[in-house]
C-alpha positions in Angstrom: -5.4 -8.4 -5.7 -4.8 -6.5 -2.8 -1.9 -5.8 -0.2 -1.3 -4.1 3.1 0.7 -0.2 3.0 1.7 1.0 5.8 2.8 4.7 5.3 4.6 6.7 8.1 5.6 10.3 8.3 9.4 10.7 8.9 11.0 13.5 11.1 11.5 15.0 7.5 7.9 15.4 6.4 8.3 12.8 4.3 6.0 10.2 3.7 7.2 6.4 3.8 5.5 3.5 2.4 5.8 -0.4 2.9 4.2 -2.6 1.3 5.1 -5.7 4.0 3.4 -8.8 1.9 6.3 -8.3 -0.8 9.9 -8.1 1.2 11.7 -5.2 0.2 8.9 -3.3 -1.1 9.3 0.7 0.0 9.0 4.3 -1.8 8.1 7.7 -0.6 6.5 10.7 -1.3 6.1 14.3 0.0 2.6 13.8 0.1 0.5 11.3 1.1 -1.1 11.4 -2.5 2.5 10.6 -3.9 3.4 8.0 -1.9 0.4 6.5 -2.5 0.9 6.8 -6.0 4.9 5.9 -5.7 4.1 2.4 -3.6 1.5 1.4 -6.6 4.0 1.6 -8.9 6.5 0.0 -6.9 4.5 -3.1 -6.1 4.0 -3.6 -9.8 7.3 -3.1 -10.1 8.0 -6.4 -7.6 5.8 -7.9 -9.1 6.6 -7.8 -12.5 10.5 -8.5 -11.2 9.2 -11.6 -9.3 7.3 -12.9 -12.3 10.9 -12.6 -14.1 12.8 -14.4 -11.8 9.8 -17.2 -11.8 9.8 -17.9 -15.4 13.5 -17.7 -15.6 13.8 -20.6 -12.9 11.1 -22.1 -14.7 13.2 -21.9 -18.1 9.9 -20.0 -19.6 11.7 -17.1 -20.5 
């Protein structure tokens, strides 16, 4: 599966990362490398959190 980042310097130095297919989705890094790496782990992190919510509504759970 694969999703659109979009990572932004701020006036910081810091790197910011969206992921805009999942609402809400954001992390940061001081370098690109670890935003990279921090936006990964947050879209699993939706993911996983979405798939929760799912089964719950779904009574799976």
């Amino acid at each position: 599966m694969e999703f659109n980042i979009i990572i932004e310097k701020d006036d910081e130095g810091i790197y910011v990362a969206e992921c805009p297919d999942l609402k809400g989705c954001l992390s940061e890094g001081e370098g690109l490398e670890d935003a990279l790496e921090n936006i990964n782990e947050a879209i699993i992190g939706c993911l996983k959190s979405r798939l929760k919510d799912a089964a719950r509504r779904l009574k799976i759970a």
